[in-house]
Backbone as CSV, one residue per row, in Angstrom:
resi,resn,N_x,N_y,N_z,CA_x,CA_y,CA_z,C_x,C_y,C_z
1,UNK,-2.841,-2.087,22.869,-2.236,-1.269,21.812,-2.326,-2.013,20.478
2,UNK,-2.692,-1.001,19.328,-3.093,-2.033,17.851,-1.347,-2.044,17.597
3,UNK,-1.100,-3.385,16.892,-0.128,-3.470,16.258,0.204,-2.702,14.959
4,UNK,1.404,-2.359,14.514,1.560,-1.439,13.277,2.682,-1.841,13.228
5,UNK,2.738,-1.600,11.628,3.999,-1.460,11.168,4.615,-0.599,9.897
6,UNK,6.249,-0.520,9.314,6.351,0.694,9.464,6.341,0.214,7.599
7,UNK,6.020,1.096,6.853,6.009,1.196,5.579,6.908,2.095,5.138
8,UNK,7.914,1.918,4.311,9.016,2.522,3.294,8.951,2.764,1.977
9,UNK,8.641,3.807,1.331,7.984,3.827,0.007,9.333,4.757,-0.776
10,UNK,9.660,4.025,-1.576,10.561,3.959,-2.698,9.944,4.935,-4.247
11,UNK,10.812,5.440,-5.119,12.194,6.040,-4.656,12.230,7.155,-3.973
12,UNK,11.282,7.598,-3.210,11.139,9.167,-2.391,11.485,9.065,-1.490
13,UNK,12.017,7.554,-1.156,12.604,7.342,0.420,11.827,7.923,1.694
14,UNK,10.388,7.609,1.472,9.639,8.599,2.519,9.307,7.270,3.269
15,UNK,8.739,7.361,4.589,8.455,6.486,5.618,6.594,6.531,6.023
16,UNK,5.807,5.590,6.490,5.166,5.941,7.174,4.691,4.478,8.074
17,UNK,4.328,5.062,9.141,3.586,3.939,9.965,2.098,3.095,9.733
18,UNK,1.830,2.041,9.865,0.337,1.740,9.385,-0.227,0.382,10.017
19,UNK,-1.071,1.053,10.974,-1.766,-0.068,11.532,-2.369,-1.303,10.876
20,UNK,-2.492,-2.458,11.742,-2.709,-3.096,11.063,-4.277,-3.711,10.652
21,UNK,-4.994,-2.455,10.879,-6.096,-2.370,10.612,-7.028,-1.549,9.783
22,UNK,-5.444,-0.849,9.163,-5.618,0.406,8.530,-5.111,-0.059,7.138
23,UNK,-5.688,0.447,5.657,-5.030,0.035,4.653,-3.987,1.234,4.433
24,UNK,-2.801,0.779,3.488,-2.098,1.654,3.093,-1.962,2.915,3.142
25,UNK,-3.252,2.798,1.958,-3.424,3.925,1.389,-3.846,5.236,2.707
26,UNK,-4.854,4.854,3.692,-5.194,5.499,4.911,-4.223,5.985,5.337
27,UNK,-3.778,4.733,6.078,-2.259,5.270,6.886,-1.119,6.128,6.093
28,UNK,-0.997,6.358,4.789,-0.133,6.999,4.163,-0.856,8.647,3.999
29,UNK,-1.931,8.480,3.883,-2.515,9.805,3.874,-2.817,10.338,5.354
30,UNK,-2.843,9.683,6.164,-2.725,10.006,7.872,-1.438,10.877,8.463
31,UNK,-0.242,10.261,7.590,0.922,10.615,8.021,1.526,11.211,6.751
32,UNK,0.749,11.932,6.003,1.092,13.224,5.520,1.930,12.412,4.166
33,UNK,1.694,11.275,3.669,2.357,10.870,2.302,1.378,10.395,1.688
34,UNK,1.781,11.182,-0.171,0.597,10.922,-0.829,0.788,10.019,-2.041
35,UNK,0.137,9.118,-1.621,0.304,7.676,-2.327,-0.725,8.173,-4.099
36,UNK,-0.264,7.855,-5.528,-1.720,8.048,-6.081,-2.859,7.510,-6.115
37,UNK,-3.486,7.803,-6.100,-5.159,6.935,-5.625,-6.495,7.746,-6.594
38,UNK,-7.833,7.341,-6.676,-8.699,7.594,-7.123,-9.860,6.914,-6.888
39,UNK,-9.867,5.759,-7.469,-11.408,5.315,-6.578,-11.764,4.475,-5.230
40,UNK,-10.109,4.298,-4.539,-9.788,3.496,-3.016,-10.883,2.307,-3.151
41,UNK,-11.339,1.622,-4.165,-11.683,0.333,-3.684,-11.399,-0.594,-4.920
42,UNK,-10.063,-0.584,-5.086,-9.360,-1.656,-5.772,-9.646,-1.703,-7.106
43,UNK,-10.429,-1.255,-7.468,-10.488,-0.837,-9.569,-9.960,-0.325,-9.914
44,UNK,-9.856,0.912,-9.805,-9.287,1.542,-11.234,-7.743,2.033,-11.012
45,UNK,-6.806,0.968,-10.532,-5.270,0.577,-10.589,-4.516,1.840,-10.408
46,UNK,-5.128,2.776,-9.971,-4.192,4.525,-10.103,-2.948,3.676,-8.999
47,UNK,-3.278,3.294,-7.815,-2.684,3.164,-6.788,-1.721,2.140,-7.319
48,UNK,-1.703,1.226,-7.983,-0.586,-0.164,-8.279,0.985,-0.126,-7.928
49,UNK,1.351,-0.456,-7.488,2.727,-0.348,-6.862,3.627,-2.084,-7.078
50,UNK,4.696,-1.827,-6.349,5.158,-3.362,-6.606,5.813,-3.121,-4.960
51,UNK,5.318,-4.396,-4.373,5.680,-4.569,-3.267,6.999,-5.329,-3.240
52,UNK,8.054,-4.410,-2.825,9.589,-4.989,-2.859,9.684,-6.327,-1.254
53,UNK,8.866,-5.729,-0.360,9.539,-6.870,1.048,8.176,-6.495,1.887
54,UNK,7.887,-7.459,2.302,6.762,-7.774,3.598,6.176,-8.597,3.015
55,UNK,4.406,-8.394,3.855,3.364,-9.227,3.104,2.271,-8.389,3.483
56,UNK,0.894,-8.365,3.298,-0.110,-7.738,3.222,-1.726,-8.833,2.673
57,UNK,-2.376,-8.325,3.487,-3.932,-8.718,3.541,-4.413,-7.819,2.844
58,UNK,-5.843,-8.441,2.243,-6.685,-7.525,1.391,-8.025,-7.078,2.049
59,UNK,-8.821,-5.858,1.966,-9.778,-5.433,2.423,-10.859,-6.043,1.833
60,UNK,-11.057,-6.592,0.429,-12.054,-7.010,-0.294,-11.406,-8.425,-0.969
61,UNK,-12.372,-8.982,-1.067,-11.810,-10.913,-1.208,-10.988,-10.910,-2.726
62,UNK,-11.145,-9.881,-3.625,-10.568,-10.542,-4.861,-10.127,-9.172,-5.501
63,UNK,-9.169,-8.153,-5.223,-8.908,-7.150,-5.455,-8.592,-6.959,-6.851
64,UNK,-8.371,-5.654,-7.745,-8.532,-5.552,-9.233,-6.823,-6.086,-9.523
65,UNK,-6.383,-7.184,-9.076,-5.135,-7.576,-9.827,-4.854,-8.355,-10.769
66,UNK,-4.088,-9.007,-11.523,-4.103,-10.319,-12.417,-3.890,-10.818,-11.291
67,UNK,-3.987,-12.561,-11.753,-3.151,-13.738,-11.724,-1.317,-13.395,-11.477
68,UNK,-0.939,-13.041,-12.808,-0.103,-12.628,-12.671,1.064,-11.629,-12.186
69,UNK,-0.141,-10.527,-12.027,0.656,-9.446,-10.746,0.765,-9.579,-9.773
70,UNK,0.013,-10.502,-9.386,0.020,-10.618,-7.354,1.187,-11.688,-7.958
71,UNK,1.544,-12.834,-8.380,2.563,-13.330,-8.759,4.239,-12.692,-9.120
72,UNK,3.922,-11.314,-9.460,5.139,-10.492,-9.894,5.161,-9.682,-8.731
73,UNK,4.215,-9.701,-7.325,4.583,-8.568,-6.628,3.690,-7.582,-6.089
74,UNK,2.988,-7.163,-7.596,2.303,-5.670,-7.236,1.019,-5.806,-6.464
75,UNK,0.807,-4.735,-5.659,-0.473,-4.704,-4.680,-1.144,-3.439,-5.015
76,UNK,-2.429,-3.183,-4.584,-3.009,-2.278,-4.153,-3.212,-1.724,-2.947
77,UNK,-2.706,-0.402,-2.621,-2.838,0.573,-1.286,-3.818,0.445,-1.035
78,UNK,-4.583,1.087,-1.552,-6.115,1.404,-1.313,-6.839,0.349,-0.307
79,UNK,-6.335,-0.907,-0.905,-7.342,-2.198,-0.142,-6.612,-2.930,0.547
80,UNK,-5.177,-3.154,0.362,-3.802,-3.286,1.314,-3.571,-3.389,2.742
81,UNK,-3.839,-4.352,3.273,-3.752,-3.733,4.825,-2.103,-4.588,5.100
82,UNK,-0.814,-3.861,5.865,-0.271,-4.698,6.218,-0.072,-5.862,6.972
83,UNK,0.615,-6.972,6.687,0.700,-7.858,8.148,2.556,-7.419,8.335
84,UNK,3.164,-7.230,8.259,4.735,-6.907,8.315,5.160,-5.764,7.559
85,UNK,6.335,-5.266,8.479,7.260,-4.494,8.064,7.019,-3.821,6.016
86,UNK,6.650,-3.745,5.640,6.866,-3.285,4.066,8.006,-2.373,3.370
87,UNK,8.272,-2.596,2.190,8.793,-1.621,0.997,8.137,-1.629,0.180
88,UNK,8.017,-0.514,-0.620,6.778,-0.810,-1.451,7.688,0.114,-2.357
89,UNK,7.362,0.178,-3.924,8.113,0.703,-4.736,6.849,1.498,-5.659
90,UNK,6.250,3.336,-5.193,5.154,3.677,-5.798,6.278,5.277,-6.201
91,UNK,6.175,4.836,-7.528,6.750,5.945,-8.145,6.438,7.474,-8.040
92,UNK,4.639,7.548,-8.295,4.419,8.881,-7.856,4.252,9.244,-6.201
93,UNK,4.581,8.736,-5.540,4.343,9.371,-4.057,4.853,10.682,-3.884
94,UNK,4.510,11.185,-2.420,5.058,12.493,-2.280,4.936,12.797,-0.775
95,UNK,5.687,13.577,-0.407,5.318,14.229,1.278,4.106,15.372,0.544
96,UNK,2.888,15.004,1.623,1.574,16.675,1.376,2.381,17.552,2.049
């Protein structure tokens, strides 16, 4: 059985599950929550969020963040894969 875990996305208080082989952004659109997104491979920042609690792996070695944002927090869905439990704080989300 793949391991997963469960993602909490703030302030819509919506939930979803996400393997840990699956990025975010996938698993949130799998289970019917719509994260914003546009080009899903880490450029063009639609997706940027601030990760309140867990931790997370990247799909591509050097994703479109500063220095300083991965320092303050924020991640990208799109390329995001979890390793733990998450909160993530993405303002526009939504149940589809």
């Amino acid at each position: 059985m793949e391991a997963g875990f469960t993602v909490s996305v703030e302030p819509a208080g919506l939930q979803f599950a996400a393997p840990a082989t699956s990025t975010l952004l996938q698993a949130a659109l799998s289970a019917g929550v719509k994260l914003p997104n546009a080009c899903r491979n880490g450029t063009c920042r639609t997706c940027l969020c601030l990760l309140r609690s867990g931790a997370v792996r990247y799909a591509i070695e050097w994703p479109g963040l500063s220095a300083e944002e991965k320092v303050e927090g924020f991640i990208l869905p799109c390329v995001a894969m979890p390793v733990a439990d998450l909160v993530i704080d993405a303002p526009g989300a939504s149940q589809v």
